[in-house]
C-alpha positions as CSV (number, residue, x, y, z in Angstrom):
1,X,-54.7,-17.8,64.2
2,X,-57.0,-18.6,67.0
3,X,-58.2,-22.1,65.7
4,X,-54.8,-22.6,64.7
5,X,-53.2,-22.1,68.2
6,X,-56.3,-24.1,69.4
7,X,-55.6,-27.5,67.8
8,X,-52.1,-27.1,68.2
9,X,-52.4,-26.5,72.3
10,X,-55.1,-29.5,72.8
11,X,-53.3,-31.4,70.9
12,X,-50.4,-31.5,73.8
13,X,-53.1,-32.1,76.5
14,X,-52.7,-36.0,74.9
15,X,-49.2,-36.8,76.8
16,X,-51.0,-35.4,80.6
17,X,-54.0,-37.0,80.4
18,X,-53.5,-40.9,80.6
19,X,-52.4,-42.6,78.8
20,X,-48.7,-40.6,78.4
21,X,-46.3,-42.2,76.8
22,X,-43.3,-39.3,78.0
23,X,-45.4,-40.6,81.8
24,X,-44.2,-43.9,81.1
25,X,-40.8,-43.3,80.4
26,X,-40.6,-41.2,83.0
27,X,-41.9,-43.6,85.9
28,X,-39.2,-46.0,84.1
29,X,-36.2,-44.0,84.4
30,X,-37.3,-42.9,88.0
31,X,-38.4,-46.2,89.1
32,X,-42.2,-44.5,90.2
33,X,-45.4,-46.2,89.4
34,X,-47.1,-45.4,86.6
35,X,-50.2,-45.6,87.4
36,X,-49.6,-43.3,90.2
37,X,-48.7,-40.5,87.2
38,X,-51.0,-41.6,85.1
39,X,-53.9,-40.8,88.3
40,X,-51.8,-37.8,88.5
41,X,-51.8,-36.1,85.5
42,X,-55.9,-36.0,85.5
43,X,-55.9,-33.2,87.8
44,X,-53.9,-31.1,85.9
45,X,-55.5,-32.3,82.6
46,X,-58.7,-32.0,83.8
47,X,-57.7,-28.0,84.8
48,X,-56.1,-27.2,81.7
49,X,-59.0,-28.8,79.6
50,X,-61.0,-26.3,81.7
51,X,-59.0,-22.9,81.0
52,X,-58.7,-23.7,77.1
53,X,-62.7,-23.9,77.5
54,X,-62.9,-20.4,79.3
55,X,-59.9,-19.1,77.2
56,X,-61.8,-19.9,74.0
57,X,-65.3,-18.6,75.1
58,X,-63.7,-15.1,76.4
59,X,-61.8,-14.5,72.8
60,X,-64.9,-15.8,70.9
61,X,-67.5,-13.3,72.8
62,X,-65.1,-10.7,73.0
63,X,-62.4,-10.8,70.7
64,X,-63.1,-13.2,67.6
65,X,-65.7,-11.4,66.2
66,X,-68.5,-13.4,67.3
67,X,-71.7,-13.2,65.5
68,X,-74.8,-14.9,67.1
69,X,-76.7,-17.1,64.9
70,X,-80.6,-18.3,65.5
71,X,-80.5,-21.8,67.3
72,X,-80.9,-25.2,64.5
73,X,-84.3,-26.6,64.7
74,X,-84.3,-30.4,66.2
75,X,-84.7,-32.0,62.8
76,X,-81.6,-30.7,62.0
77,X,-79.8,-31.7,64.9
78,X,-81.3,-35.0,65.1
79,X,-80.3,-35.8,61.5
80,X,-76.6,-34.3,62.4
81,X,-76.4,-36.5,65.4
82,X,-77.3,-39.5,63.4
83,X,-74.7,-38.7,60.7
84,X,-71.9,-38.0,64.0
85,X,-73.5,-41.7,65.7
86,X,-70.7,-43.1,63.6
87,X,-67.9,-41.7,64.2
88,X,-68.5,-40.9,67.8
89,X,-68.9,-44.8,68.1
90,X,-65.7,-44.9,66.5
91,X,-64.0,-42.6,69.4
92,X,-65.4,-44.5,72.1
93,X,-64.1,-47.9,70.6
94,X,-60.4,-46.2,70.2
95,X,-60.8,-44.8,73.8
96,X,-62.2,-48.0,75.3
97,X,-59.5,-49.6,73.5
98,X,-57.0,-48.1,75.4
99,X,-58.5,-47.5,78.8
100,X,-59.8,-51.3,79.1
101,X,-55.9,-52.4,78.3
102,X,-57.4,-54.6,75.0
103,X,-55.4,-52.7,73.1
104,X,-51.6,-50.4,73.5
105,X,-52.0,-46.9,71.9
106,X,-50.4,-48.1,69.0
107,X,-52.8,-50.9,68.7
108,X,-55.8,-48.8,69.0
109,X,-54.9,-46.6,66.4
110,X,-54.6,-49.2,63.7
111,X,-58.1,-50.4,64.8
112,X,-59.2,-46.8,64.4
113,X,-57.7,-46.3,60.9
114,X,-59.8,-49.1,60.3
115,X,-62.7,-48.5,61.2
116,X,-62.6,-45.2,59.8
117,X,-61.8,-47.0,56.6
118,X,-65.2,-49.0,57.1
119,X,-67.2,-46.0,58.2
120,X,-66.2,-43.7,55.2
121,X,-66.5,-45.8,52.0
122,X,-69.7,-48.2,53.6
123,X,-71.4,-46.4,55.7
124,X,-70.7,-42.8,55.3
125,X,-69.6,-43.1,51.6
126,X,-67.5,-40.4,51.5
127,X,-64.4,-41.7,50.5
128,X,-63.4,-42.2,47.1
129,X,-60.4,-43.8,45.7
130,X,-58.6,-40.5,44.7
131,X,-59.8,-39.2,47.9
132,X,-57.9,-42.4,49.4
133,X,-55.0,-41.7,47.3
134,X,-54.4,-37.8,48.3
135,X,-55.1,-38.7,51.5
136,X,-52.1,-41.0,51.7
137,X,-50.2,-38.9,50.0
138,X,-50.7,-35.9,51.9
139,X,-50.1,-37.9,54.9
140,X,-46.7,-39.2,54.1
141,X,-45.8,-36.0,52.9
142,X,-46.5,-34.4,56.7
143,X,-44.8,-37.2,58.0
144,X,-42.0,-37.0,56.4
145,X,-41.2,-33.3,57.6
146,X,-42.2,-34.6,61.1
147,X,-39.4,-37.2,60.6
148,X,-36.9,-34.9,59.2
149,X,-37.7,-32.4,62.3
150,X,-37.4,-35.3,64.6
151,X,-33.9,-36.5,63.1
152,X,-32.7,-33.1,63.5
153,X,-33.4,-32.1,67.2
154,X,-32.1,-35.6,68.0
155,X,-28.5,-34.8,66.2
156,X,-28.9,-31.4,67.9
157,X,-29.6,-33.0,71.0
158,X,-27.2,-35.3,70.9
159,X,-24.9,-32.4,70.3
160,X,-25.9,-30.8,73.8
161,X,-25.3,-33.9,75.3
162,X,-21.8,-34.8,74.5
163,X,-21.3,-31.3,75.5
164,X,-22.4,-32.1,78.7
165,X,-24.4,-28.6,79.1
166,X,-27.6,-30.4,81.1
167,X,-24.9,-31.7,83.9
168,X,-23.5,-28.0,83.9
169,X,-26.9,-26.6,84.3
170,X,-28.4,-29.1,87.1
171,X,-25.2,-28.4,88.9
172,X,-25.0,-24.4,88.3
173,X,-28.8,-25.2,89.9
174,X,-27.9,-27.1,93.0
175,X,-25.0,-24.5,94.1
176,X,-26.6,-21.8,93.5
177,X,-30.6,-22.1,94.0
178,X,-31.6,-22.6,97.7
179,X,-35.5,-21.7,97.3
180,X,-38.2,-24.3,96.1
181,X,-39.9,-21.2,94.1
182,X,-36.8,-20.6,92.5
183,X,-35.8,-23.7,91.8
184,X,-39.4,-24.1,90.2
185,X,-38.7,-21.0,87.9
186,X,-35.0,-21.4,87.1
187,X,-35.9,-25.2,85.8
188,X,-38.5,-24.4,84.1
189,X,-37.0,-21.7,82.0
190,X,-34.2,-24.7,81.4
191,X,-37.0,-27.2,80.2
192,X,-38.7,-24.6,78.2
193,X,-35.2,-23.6,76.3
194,X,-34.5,-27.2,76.0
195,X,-37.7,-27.6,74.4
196,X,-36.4,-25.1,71.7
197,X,-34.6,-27.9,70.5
198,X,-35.1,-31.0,72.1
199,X,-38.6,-33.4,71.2
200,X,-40.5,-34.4,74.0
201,X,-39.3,-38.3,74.6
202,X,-35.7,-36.9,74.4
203,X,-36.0,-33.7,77.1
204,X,-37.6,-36.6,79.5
205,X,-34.6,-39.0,78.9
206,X,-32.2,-36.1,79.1
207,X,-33.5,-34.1,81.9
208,X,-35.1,-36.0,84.3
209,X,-31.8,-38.1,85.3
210,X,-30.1,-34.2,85.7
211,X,-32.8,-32.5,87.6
212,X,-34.7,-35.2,89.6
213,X,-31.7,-35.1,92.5
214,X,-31.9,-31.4,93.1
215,X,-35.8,-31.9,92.6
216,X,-35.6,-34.4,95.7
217,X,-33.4,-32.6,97.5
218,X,-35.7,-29.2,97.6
219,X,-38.2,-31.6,98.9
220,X,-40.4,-32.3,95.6
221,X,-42.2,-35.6,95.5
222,X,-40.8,-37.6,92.4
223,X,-44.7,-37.8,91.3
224,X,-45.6,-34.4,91.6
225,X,-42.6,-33.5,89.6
226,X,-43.5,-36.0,86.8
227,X,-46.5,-34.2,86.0
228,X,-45.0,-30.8,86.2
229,X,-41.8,-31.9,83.8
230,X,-44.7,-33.2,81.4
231,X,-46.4,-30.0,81.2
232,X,-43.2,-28.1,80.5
233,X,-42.8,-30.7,77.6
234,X,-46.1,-29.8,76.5
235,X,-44.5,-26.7,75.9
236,X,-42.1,-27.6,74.1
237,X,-44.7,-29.3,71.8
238,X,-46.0,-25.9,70.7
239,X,-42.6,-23.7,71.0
240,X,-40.6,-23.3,67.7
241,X,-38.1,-24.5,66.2
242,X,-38.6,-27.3,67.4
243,X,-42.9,-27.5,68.2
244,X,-43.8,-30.6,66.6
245,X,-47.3,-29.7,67.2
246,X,-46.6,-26.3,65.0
247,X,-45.3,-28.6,62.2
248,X,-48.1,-30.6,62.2
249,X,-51.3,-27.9,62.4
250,X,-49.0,-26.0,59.4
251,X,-48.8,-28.5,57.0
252,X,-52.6,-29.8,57.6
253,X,-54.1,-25.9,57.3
254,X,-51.6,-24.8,54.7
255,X,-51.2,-21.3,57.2
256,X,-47.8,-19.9,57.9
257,X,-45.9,-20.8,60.5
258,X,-45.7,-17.7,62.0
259,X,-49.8,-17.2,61.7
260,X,-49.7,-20.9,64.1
261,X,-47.0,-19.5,66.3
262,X,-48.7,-16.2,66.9
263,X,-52.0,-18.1,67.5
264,X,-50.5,-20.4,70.3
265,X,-49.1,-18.0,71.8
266,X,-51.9,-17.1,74.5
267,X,-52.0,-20.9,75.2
268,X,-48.8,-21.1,76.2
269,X,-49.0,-18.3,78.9
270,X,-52.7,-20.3,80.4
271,X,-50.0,-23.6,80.6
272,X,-47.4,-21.7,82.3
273,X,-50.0,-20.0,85.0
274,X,-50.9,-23.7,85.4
275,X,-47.9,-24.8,86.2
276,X,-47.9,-22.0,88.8
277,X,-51.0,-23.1,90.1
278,X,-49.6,-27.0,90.2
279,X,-47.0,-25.5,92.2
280,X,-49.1,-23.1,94.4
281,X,-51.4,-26.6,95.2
282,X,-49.6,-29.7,94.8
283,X,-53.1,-31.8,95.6
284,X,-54.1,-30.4,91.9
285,X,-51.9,-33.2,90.7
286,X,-51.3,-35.8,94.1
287,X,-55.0,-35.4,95.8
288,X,-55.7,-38.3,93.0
289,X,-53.3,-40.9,93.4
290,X,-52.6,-40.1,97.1
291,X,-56.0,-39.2,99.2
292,X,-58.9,-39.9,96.7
């Protein structure tokens, strides 16, 4: 459940630390610069990165049932690091890809399938051709239930938009919250129950229109509330029904869905005490873009 809950909370830690694609939309719909949020959402990244480290050290020692092993002789390791050389090349190219703007996320990841192709069957050889096939096979068959879940949070979403329950709730929050604090943990108990059935592209197209005003209002720069808004949608990554993530680490490991629920679980709390933090020091997330 541990390794589980693991994968499934790093894997959010993708859409804070540049690039973001929910960033981008974001900085569209608000009209803020981009790479202002993308500098921004490093801090954060950077401390949440950090925590899943300690997090993961504390449960192994403690709480995993660690065993100690002796330490691998350096003919081993050098032989291991040679066999990793490849792939690790084939990280930095993907990364380097992105970060250098040669390439759009998108791009990058075709040039990594790839390359992974190359590495596997010529240099590796690993790959076989019935490898190849269930491979694909077992790929289209996750993405299909990704799909399906997508389709149906956006019909559900839709739903909850024509019903116009975000305007009700970002004006129940302007009459009646007066606090910053408050209006920090009222909204994000609304983002994280809209990530109970919303995706993550759709709660930043839905909510940020609706709560960015009264955001503003209580004094909130537009930037540091980016950030924040994406951490609360990296919650709803990893927050049934509608945790994508969840979806994702399930099918791959074959585990139940409630054994990758259970196991994220502790994850989620170390996101929400960061978002506590971001809100305790706002420099966390603006010391970057604004007095670096």
């Amino acid at each position: 459940k541990f390794v589980y809950g693991l994968l499934a909370a790093g894997g959010t830690l993708g859409i804070l630390i540049p690039p973001s694609i929910p960033m981008i939309v974001y900085g569209f719909v608000t009209e803020q610069s981009v790479i202002a949020l993308f500098l921004a959402g490093v801090g954060p990244g950077i401390l949440l990165v950090i925590f899943f480290i300690l997090f993961a050290m504390v449960y192994a020692r403690w709480f995993g049932g660690y065993t100690p092993e002796p330490a691998t002789g350096w003919a081993e390791r050098k032989a291991s690091t040679l066999r990793a050389a490849p792939s690790m090349l084939l990280a930095a190219i993907v990364i380097g890809a992105i970060y250098t703007g040669a390439a759009t996320p998108t791009e990058a990841a075709a040039i990594g399938f790839a390359a992974a192709l190359v590495i596997t069957t010529l240099i590796l050889r690993t790959l076989t051709w019935q490898g190849f096939r269930d491979a694909a096979f077992e790929a289209m068959a996750t993405t299909v239930a990704i799909l399906l879940i997508i389709a149906g949070a956006k019909v559900f979403g839709k739903a909850i938009t024509l019903y116009r329950i975000p305007q009700d709730i970002s004006m129940f929050i302007g009459q009646t919250i007066d606090s910053p604090f408050a209006f920090v943990i009222v909204v994000s108990i609304v983002l994280l129950f809209m990530g109970l059935v919303f995706e993550a592209l759709s709660m930043v197209l839905i909510m940020t229109p609706v709560l960015l005003p009264a955001a503003l209002a209580m004094g909130f720069d537009p930037i540091w509330f980016g950030v924040y808004m994406v951490i609360l949608v990296e919650c709803a990554l990893i927050t049934p029904p509608v945790g994508l993530n969840l979806y994702v680490i399930q099918s791959v490991s074959r585990a139940s869905l409630g054994d990758v629920s259970r196991g994220v679980l502790p994850f989620l709390v170390i996101m929400l005490i960061s978002v506590l933090l971001l809100y305790l020091l706002p420099d966390i997330a603006l010391y970057i873009p604004f007095k670096l």
